[in-house]
C-alpha positions in Angstrom: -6.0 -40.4 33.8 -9.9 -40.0 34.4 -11.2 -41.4 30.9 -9.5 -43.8 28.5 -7.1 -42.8 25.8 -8.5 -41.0 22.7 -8.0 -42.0 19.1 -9.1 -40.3 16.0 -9.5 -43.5 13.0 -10.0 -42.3 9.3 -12.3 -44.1 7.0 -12.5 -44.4 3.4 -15.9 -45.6 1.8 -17.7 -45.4 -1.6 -20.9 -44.1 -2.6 -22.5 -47.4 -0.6 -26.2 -46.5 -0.1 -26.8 -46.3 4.1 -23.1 -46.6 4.9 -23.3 -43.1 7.9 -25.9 -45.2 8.9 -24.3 -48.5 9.5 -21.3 -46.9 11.0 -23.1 -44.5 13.4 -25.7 -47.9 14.1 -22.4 -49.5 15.5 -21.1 -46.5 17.1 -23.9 -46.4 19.2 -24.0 -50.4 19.9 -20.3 -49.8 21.1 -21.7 -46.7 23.6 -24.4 -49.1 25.0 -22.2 -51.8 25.5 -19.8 -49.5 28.3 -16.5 -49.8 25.4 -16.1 -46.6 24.6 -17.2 -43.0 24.0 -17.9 -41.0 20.8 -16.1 -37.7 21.3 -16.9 -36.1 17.6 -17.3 -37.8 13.8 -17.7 -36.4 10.3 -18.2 -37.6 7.2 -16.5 -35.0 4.5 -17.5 -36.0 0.6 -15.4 -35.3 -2.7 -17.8 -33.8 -5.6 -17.2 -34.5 -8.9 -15.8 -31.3 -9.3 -13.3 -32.1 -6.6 -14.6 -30.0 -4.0 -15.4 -31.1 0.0 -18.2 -30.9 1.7 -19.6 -31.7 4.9 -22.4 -34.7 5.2 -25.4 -34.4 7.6 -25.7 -37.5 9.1 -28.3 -37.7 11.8 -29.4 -34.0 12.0 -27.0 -33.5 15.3 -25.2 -30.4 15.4 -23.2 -31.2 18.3 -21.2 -33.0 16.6 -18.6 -32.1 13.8 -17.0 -29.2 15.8 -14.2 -30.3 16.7 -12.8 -32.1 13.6 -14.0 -29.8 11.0 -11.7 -27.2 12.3 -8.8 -29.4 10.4 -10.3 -28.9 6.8 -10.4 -25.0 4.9 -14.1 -25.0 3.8 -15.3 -23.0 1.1 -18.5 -21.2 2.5 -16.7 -20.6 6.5 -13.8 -20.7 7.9 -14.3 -23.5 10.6 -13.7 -23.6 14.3 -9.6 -24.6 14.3 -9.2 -28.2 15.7 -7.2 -28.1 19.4 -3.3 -28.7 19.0 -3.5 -31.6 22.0 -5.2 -33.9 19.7 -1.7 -34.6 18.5 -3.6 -34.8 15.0 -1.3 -33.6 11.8 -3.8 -31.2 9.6 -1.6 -31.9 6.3 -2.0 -36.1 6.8 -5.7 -35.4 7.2 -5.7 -33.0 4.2 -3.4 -35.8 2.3 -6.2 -37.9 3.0 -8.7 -36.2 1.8 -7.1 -35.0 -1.3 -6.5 -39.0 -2.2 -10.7 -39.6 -2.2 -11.8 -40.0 -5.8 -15.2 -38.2 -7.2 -18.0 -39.5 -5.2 -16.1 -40.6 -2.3 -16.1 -40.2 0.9 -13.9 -40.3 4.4 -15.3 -40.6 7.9 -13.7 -39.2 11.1 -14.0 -40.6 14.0 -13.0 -39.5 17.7 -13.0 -41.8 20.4 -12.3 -42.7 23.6 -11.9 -46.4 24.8 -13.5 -46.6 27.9 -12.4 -50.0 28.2 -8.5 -49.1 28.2 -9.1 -46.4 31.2 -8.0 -48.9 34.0 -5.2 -50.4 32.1 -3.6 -46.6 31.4 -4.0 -45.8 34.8 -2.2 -48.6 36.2 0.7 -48.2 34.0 0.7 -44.4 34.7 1.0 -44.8 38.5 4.2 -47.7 38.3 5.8 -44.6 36.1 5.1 -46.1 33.1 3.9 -44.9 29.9 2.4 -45.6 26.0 5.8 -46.2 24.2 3.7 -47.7 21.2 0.4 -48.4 19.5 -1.4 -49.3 16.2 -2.7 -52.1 14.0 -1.1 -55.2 12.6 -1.1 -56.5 9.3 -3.0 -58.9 7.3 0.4 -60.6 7.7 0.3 -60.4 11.1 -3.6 -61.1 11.6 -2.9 -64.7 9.7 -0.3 -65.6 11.8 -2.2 -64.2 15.2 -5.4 -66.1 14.0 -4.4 -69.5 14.0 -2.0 -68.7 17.2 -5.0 -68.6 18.9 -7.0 -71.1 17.3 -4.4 -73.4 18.3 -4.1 -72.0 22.0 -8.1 -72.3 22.1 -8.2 -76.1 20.6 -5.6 -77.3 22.9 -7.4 -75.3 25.7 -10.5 -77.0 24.9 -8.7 -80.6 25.1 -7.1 -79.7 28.3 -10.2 -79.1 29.9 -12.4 -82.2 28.5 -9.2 -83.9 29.9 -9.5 -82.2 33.1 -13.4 -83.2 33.5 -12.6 -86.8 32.5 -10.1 -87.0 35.3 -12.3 -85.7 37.3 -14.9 -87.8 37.0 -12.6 -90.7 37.0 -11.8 -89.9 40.4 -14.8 -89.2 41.7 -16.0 -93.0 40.3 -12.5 -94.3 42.5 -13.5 -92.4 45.7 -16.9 -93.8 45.3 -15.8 -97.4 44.8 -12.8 -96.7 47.9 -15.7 -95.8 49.7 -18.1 -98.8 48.9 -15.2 -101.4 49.8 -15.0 -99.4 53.2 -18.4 -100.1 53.6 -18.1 -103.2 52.8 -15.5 -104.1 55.3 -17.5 -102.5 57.6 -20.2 -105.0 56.9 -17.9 -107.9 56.8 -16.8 -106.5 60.7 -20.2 -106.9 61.8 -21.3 -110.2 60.1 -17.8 -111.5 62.1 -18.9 -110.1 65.4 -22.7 -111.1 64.6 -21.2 -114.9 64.3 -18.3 -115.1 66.7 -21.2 -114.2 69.6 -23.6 -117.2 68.1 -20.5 -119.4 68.2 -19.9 -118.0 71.8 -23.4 -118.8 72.6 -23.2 -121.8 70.9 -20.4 -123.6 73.2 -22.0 -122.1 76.3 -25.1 -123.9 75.8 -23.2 -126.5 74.8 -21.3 -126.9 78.2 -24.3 -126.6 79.9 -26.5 -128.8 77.4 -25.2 -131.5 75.4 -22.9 -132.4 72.8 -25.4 -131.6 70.1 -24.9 -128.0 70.9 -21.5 -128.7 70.8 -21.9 -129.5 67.0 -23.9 -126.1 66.4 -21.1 -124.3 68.0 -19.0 -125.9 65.4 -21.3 -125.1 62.9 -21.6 -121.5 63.8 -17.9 -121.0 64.3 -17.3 -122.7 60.8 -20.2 -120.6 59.5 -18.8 -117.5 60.6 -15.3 -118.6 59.3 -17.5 -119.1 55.5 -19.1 -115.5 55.9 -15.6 -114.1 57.1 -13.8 -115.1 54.2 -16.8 -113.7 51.6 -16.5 -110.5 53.7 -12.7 -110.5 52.3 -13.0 -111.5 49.2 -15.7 -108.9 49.2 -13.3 -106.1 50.6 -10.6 -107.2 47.9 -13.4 -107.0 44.8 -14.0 -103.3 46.4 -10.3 -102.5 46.0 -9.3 -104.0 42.8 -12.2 -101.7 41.7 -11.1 -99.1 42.8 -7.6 -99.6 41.8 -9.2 -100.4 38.3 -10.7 -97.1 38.3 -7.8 -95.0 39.3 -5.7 -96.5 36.5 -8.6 -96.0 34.0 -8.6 -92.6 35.0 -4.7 -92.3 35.0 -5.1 -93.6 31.3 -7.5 -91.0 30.8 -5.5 -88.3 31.8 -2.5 -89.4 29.8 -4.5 -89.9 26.6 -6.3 -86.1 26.9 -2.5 -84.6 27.7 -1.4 -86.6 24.5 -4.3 -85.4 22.6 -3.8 -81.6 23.7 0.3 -82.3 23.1 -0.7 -83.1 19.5 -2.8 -80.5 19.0 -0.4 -78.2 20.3 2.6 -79.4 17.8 -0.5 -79.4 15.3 -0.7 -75.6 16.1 3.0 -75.2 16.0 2.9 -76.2 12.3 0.2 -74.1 11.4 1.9 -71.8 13.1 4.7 -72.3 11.1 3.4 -72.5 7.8 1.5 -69.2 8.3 4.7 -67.6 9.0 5.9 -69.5 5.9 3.2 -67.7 3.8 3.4 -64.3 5.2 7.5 -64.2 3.9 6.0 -65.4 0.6 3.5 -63.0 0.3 6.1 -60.5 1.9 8.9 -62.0 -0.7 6.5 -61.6 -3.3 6.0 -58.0 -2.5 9.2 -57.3 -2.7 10.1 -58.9 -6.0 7.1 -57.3 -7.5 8.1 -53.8 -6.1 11.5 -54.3 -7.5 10.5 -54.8 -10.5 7.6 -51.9 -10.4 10.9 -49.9 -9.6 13.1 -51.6 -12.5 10.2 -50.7 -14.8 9.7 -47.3 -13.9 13.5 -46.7 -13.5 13.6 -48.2 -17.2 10.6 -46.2 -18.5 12.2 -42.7 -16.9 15.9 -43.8 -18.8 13.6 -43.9 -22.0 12.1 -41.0 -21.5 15.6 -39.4 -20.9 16.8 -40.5 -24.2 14.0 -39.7 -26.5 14.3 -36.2 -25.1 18.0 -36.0 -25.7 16.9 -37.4 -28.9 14.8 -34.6 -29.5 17.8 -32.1 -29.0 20.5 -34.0 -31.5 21.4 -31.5 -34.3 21.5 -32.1 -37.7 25.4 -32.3 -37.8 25.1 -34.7 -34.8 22.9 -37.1 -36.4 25.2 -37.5 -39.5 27.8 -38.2 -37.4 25.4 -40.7 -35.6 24.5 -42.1 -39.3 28.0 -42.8 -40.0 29.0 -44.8 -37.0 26.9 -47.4 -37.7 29.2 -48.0 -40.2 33.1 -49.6 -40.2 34.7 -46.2 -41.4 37.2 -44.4 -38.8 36.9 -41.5 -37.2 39.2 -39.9 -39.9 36.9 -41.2 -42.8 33.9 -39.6 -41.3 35.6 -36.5 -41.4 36.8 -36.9 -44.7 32.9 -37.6 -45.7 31.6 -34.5 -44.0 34.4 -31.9 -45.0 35.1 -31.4 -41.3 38.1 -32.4 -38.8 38.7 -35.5 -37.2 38.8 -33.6 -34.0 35.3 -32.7 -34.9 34.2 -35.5 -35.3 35.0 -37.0 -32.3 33.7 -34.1 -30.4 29.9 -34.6 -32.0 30.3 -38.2 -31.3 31.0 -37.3 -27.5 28.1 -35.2 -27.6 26.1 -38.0 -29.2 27.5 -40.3 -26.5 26.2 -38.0 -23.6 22.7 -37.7 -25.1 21.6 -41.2 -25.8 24.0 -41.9 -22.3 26.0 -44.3 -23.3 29.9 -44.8 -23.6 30.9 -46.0 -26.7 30.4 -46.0 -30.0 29.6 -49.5 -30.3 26.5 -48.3 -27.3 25.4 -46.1 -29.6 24.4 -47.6 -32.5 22.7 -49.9 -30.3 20.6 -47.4 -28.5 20.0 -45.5 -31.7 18.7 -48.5 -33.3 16.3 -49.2 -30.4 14.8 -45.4 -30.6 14.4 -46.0 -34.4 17.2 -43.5 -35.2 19.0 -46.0 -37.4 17.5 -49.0 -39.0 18.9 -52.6 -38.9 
């Protein structure tokens, strides 16, 4: 694949003053920013009188060729659409047939510029598009605070990373001041063990008051040697000090990001909650659009049966509201029991009920009897 796929997206507007413009304004932002390529748009308007017509939007007649082929204008006949575009005319036509009076619908043909890599890849390991579109509001709440979560525990993990960092870079630097250190505590030793050595030489050769300031310098040097250790320990309890702060550190920012992570998870959680509310919701109130409309429809049904009851029917219907038999009826009307129970079965099949008893209650409920 040279180019990236190409999608054709069908919008709905009202009569908002400057809407082309806005949308053709972010077109073109999208262009200039390398994402992806306007192939063709129009904007088609409903009249009041129901009719479509093309808007001019930007005085560009390049544009519009290709996707007004899928509409029957009045005044030509339009140049017919390409079949590859994989575009069904009728769903189009369905669309445009839904705008009210004033309304309008753009088209717009695109190609994503920014997908042209990622198709190509998957087209040379022999793969292909199995699947694509948009997720619901649904899905967006749970997808939103997914990655709020993954960006918030993100952020933690990296302030914990730069603390740590830092909190080693402070323990090098004190491991490397107590090496120092030593190494000045190495020299101060040699310094005085060669004045003690001098010291006893010119002792030997002197007196025994040089004797004493070897003693002095040996001691001395045994004084400076032992600050140079307690020195070089100070360095590396420092250090050590350092390390653990950082290790502390580290523990409380993977705690932190821990928390907001099982923070997430509810969130998570609760979003998914709310969707199968909304989604339960939904559903109830569909079934109950459904069980209202099934109701109204069985309504209608009967008052039109009821329209088509006879005279001789009715009677019959009068009289089995009563407690008199089958056999009385007849003997009311003048006709046969057979009779009557075959203008009761018709009676039955109009109002579509079973019995008698199912009757007189739906008869009473279309105000064919009174209680």
């Amino acid at each position: 694949m040279s180019g990236g796929p190409v999608q054709l997206m069908a919008f709905g507007y009202g009569a908002e003053l400057g809407a082309e413009g806005k949308i053709m304004a972010e077109l073109d932002a999208l262009q200039g920013r390398g994402v992806l390529r306007l192939l063709d748009f129009l904007f088609v308007q409903k009249t009041p009188d129901g009719d479509l017509i093309m808007l001019d939007v930007g005085g560009d007649d390049d544009y519009g060729t290709i996707l007004s082929g899928f509409f029957p204008w009045d005044d030509e006949d339009g140049t017919p659409a390409p079949d590859e575009l994989g575009v069904d005319p009728d769903e189009l036509a369905e669309l445009a047939e839904s705008l009210e009076p004033g309304h309008a619908m753009a088209l717009v043909l695109v190609e994503h510029l920014w997908a042209g890599g990622l198709f190509a890849a998957v087209e040379e390991s022999g793969g292909e598009l199995l699947s694509e579109g948009f997720i619901t509001e649904e899905g967006e709440v749970i997808v939103g605070v997914e990655v709020q979560a993954i960006s918030e525990a993100a952020a933690s993990i990296e302030v914990a990373h730069a603390v740590e960092a830092a909190a080693r870079a402070e323990a090098l630097q004190a491991i490397e001041d107590a090496g120092v250190a030593v190494e000045v505590a190495e020299q101060i030793r040699a310094a005085a063990a060669a004045d003690a050595l001098e010291a006893l030489i010119s002792a030997g050769l002197i007196e025994q008051a040089a004797a004493n300031e070897a003693a002095d310098a040996i001691a001395e040097a045994g004084v400076i040697g032992e600050a140079a250790r307690e020195a070089e320990d100070a360095a590396f309890e420092e250090a050590a000090e350092a390390i653990a702060v950082s290790h502390d550190i580290e523990d409380a920012a993977e705690a932190e990001a821990e928390d907001v992570a099982s923070a997430a998870g509810l969130q998570e959680a609760m979003a998914i909650d709310e969707a199968e509310a909304v989604g339960l919701e939904a559903g109830l109130r569909e079934e109950a659009a459904i069980e209202e409309v099934e109701a109204t429809e069985e309504l209608a049904s009967r008052l039109e049966a009821v329209a088509t009851l006879s005279k001789a029917e009715k009677r019959v219907l009068h009289y089995l509201s009563t407690e008199l038999t089958f056999a009385m009826i007849a003997d009311k009307l003048k006709i046969s029991r057979g009779a009557v129970k075959d203008r009761a079965g018709r009676v039955y099949k109009k109002l579509g009920v079973h019995s008698r008893e199912e009757a007189v209650e739906a008869a009473l409920e279309l105000g064919l009897l009174k209680r």
